[in-house]
C-alpha positions in Angstrom: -112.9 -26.8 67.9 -115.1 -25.7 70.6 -117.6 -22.6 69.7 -116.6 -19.4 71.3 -119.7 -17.0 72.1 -119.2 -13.8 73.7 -121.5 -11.9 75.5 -121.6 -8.0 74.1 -122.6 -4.7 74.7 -123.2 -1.7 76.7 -122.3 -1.3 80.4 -124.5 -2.4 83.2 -126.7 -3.8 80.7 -126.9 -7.1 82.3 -124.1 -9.0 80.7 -122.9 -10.9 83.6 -126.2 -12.0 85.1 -126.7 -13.4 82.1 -123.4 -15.0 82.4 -124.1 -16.8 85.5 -127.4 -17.7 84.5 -126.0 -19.8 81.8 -123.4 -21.3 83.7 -125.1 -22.0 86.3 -123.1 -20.5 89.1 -122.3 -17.1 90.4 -118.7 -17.0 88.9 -118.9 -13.4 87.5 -118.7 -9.9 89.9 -122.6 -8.7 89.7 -123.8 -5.2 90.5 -125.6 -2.0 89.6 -122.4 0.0 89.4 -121.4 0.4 85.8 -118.2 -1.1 84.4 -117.4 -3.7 87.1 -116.4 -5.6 84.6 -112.6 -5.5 82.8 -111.3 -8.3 82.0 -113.0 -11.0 79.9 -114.3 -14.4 81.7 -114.2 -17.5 79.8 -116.0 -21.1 80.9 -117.0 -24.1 79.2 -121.1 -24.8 79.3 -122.6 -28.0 78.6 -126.2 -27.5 78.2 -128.6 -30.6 76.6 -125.9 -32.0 74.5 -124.6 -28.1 73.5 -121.0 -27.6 73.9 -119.6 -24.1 73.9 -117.2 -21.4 75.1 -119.1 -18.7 76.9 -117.1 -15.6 77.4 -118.5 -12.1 79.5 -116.7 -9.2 78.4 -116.3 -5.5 79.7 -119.0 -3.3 78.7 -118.3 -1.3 75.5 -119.0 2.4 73.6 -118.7 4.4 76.9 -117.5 7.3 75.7 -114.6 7.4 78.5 -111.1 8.9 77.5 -109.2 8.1 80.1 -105.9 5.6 79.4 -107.8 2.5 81.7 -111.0 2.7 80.1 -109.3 2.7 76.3 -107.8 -0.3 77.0 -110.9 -2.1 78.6 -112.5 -1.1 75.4 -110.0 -2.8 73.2 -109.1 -5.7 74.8 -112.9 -6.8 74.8 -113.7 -6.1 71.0 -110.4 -7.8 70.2 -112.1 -10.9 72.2 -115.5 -10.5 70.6 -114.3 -10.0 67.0 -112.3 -13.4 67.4 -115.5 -15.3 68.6 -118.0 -17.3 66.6 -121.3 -16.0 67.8 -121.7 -12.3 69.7 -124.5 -12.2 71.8 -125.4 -8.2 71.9 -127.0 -7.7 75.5 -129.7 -4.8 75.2 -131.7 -3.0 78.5 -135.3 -3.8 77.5 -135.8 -0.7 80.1 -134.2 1.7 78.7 -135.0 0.8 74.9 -132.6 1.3 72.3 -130.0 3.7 72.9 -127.4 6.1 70.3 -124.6 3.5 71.9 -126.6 0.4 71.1 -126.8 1.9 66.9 -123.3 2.7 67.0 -122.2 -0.4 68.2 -124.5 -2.9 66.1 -123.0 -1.1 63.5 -119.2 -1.7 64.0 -120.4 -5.4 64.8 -121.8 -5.8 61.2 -118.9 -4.3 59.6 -116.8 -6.7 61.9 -119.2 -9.8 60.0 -119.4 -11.8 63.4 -122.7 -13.5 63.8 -125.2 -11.8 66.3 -128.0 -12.5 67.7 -129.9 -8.9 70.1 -130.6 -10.5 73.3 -133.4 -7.8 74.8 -132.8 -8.3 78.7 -134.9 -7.2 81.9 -137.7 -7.9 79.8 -139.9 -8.9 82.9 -141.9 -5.8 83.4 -144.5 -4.4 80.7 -142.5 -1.3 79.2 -139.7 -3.8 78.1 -142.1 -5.5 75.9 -143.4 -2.9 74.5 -139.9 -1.5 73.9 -138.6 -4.9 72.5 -140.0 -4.1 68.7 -137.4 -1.0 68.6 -134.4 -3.2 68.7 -135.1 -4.9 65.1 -133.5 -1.4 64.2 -130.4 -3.0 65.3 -130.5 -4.9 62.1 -130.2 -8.9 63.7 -133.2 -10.4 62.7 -136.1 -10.6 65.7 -134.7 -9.5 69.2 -135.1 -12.2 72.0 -136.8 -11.0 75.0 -135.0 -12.4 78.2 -134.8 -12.1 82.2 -131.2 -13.4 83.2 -132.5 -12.0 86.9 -135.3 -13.5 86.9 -134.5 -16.7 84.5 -137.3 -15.5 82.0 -136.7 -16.5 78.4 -133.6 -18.3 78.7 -134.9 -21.7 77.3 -135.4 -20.1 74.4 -132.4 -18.4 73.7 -130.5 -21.8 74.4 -132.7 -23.0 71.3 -131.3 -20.1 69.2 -128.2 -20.5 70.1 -128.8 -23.8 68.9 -128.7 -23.1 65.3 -125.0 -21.6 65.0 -123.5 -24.1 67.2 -123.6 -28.0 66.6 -124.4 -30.8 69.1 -121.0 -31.9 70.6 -120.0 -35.5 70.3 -120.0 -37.3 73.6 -116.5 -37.5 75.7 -115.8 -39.3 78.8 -115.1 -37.6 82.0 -111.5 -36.4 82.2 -109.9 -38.0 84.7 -107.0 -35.9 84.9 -107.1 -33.7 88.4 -106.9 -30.1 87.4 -105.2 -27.5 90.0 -106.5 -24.2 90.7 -103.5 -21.7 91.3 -104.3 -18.4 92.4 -102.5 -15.6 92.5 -102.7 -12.7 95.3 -101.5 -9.9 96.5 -102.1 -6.3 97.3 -102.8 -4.3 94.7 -100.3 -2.6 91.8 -97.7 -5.8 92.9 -97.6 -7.6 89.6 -99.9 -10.0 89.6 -101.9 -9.8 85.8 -98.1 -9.1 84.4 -96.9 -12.6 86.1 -99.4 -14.4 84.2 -99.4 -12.6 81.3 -95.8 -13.5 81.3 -97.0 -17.2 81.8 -99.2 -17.3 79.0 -96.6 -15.6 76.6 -99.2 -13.0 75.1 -101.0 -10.3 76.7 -104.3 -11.7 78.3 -104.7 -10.0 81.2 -105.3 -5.8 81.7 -101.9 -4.3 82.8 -101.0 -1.1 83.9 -99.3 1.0 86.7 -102.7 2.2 88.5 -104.2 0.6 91.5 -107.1 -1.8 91.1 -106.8 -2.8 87.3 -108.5 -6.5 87.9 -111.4 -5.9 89.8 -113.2 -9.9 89.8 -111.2 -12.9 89.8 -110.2 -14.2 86.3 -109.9 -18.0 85.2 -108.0 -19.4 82.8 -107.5 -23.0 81.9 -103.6 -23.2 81.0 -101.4 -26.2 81.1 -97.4 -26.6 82.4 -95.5 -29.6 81.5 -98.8 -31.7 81.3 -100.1 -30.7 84.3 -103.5 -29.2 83.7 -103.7 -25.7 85.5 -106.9 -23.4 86.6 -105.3 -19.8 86.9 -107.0 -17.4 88.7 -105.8 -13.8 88.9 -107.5 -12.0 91.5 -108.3 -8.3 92.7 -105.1 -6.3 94.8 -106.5 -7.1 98.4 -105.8 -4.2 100.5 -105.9 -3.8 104.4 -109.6 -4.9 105.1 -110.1 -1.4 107.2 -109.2 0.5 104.3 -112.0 -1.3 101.8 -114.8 1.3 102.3 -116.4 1.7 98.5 -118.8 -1.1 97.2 -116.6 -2.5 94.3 -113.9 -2.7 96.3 -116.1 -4.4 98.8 -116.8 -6.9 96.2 -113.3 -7.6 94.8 -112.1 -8.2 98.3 -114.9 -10.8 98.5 -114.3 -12.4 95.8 -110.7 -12.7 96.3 -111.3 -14.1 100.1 -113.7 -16.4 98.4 -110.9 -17.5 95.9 -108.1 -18.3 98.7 -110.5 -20.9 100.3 -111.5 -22.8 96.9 -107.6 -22.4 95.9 -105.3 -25.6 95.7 -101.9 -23.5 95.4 -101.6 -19.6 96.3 -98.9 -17.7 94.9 -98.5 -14.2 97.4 -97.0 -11.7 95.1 -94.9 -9.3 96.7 -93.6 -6.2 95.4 -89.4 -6.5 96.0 -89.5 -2.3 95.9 -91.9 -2.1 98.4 -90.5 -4.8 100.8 -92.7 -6.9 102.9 -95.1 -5.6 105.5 -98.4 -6.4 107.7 -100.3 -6.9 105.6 -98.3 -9.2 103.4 -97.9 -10.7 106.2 -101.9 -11.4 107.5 -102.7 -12.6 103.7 -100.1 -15.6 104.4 -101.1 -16.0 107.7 -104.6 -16.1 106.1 -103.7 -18.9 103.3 -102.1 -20.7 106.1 -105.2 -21.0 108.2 -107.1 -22.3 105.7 -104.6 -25.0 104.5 -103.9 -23.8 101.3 -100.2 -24.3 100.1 -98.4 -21.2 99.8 -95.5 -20.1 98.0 -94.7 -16.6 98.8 -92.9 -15.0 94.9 -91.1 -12.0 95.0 -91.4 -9.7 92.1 -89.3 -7.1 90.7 -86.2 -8.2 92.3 -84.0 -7.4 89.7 -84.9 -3.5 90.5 -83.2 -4.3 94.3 -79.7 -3.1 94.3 -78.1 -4.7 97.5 -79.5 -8.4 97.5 -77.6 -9.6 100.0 -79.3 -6.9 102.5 -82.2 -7.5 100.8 -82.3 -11.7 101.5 -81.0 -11.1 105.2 -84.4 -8.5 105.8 -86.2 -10.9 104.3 -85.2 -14.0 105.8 -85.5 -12.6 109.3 -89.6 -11.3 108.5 -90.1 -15.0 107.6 -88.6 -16.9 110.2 -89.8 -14.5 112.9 -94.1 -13.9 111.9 -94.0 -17.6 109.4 -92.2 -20.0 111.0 -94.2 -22.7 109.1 -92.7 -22.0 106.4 -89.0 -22.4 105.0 -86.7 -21.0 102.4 -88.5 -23.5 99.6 -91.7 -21.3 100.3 -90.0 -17.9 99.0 -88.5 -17.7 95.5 -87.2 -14.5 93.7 -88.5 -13.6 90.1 -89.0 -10.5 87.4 -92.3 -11.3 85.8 -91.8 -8.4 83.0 -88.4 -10.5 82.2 -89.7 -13.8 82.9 -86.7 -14.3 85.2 -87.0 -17.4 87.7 -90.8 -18.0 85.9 -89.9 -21.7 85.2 -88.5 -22.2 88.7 -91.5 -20.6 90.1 -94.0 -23.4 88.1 -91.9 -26.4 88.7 -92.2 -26.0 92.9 -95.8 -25.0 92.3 -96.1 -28.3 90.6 -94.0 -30.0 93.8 -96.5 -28.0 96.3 -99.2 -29.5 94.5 -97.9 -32.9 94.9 -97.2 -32.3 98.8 -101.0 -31.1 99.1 -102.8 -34.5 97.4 -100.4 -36.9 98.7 -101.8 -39.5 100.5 -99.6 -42.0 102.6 -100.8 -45.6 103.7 -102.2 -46.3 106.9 -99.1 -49.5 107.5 -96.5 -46.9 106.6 -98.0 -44.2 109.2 -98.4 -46.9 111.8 -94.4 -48.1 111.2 -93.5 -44.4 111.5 -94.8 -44.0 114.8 -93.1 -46.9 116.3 -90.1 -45.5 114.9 -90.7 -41.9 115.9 -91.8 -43.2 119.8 -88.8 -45.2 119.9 -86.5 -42.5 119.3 -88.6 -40.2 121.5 -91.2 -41.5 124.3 -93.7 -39.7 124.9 -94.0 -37.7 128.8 -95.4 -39.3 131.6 -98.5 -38.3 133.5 -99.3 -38.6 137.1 -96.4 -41.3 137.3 -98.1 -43.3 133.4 -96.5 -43.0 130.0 -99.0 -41.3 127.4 -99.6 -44.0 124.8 -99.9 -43.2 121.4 -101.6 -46.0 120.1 -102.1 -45.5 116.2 -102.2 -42.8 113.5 -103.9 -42.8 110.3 -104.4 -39.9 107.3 -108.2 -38.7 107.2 -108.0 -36.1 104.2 -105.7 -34.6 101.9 -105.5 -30.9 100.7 -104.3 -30.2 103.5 -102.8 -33.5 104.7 -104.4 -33.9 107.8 -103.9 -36.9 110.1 -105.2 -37.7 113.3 -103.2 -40.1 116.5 -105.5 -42.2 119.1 -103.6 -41.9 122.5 -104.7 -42.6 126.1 -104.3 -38.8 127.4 -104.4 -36.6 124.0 -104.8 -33.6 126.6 -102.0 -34.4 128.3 -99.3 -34.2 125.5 -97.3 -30.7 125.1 -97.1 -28.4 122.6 -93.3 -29.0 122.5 -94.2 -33.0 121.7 -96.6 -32.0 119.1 -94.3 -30.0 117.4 -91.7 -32.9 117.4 -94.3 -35.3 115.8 -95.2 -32.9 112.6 -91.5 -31.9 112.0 -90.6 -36.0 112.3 -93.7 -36.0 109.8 -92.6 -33.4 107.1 -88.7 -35.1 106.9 -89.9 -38.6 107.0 -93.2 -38.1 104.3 -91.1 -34.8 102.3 -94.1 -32.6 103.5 -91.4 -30.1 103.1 -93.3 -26.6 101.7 -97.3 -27.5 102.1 -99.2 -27.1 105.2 -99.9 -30.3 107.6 -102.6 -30.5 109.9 -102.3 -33.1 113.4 -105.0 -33.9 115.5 -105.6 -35.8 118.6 -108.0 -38.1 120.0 -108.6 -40.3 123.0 -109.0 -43.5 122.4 -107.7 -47.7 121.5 -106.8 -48.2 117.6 -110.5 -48.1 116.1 -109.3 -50.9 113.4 -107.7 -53.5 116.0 -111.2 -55.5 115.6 
């Protein structure tokens, strides 16, 4: 079993840098505000023939007794109580504080492993405060800068001792989909994959703003090997004005684009609206394949009003989309859950499929046959071959003698033919085209 080492301690103490440091990439929320951080983030490192589970959890001991803040608190000693190894992130800056006593001390009772990692250690007070952290009782403190990548080399040969080398593996070849889930916030979306998982992994509650960074979880449905990301509630960009929320609403644009499927979670209570409405517009333009889930449905009283209302909104500001695209559920009663995962599966499928060049060339003959292309200045427009240049979005680009020349109204025709001849039924399709002969007829 893989080794699971979280790392621990006070807020804004540096926990995440360090986090991305190891990694590798800039995966976890970073900033001098304290307690960005709530949920836990979990990723597989490989580092010189290591193998281990690093997980970055919220900052603990903050003395905060307000509901939110309780159950950030818990949730991240449950996860660091379960691991293998705790890392216990200190502020070489500040030196060792009344938090950093109390909390060494609920981690020996707890017997976990630990090793006092001493970081911003760069500048001349740290060092000299580095000697008061063997109070902590974990053997000799390691003096680090995750900014700065100071001392890291060294803690990876630490780390060494309490986890073993991992036995070689070849490359999974198995494609694994990243599903994200948006919406504004307070909609649903940590109690839809709670709901998923079966346990209670993600922070919940009924105030704004719970998630603030966008979670991963590796997860699997019926074989199909699954990337969940749960992101921040992303309200009206005009009405992001403080710094986190500047952040969250980063991150979560920055999730959308690196997406494969997007679920838009929309609150049934609180109908659909604008800005509902601009986040699928958004997932559209950027070729992700959407599926738009409403929540909470069993709370709505008149269904058939409601599915009327809702039907109209779609067809008149998404006409790319159909009924397949919308599905009803109840994440707290995992109503229509299964339904949901099985046309996620079927949009994902839509996304990567790739069709053969001879297949695309017959359709066309077919498709121009039933319908010529117009005539310009007195001349047919020739469309002279197609061909598929990239998936995710399926994207495929037709060689004709006036490309310019062809209507929107023909255009149209051609990617409609193309979703009911290729099932391209729910995902986004992209058609270009281009002057020119058939570039393969040499």
């Amino acid at each position: 079993m893989t080794p699971r080492i979280v790392l621990a301690g006070r807020p804004n103490v540096g926990k995440s840098t360090l986090f991305n440091r190891l990694y590798g990439k800039k995966k976890a929320l970073v900033s001098d505000i304290s307690g960005l951080t709530r949920d836990f983030r979990e990723e597989l490192i490989h580092y010189n023939g290591l193998e281990f589970l690093l997980i970055d959890t919220a900052g603990v001991y903050e003395a905060k007794a307000d509901e939110l803040s309780r159950s950030v608190e818990s949730n991240a000693l449950k996860v660091i109580t379960s691991s293998d190894l705790c890392l216990l992130v200190v502020d070489g800056r500040i030196g060792i504080t009344s938090k950093d006593i109390e909390f060494s001390t609920y981690l020996r009772k707890s017997g976990i492993n630990t090793i006092t990692i001493v970081n911003k250690s760069e500048s001349g007070i740290a060092r000299k405060n580095i000697f008061e952290f063997y109070e902590l009782g974990f053997g000799e403190p390691i003096p680090i800068s995750a900014e700065h990548n100071i001392g890291i080399l060294d803690l990876i040969e630490k780390i060494k001792e309490y986890v073993p080398k991992s036995v070689s593996i070849e490359n999974q070849i198995d494609e694994i989909m990243k599903l994200a889930i948006i919406g504004k916030p307070n909609v649903g979306k940590s109690t839809l994959l709670n709901s998923l998982f079966g346990e209670k992994r993600m922070l919940t509650g009924d105030y704004a703003g719970t998630t603030r960074d966008s979670i991963e979880i590796n997860w699997e449905w019926n074989g199909q090997k699954i990337t969940l990301i749960d992101t921040a509630g992303l309200r009206r960009k005009s009405r992001v004005n403080q710094l986190v929320e500047k952040l969250t609403y980063a991150d979560s644009i920055k999730t959308i684009k690196f997406a494969d499927v997007i679920i838009l979670l929309i609150d049934a209570v609180n109908f659909i609206d604008k800005q509902d409405m601009r986040l699928a517009d958004y997932v559209i333009s950027e070729g992700r394949a959407l599926l738009i889930v409403i929540n909470k449905f069993d709370l709505i009283k008149d269904k058939r009003e409601f599915n009327r209302r809702l039907n109209n909104m779609i067809s008149t500001n998404l006409p790319q989309l159909n009924g397949d695209n919308v599905l009803k559920i109840s994440s707290i009663n995992r109503s229509g859950i299964k339904k949901m995962m099985n046309r996620v599966v079927e949009l994902q499928g839509e996304w990567t499929q790739r069709i053969s060049t001879a297949k695309l060339n017959s359709w066309l003959r077919e498709i121009i046959h039933k319908h010529q292309p117009p005539a310009k200045s007195g001349r047919r427009i020739k469309l002279r071959y197609i061909t598929q240049a990239s998936v995710k979005p399926p994207t495929f680009v037709i060689f004709s003698s006036y490309p310019e020349a062809l209507p929107n109204s023909y255009k149209k025709y051609l990617i409609n033919e193309l979703r009911g001849s290729f099932d391209y039924s729910t995902t986004p399709i992209r058609l270009y085209f281009r002057k020119g002969d058939n570039p393969y007829s040499k």
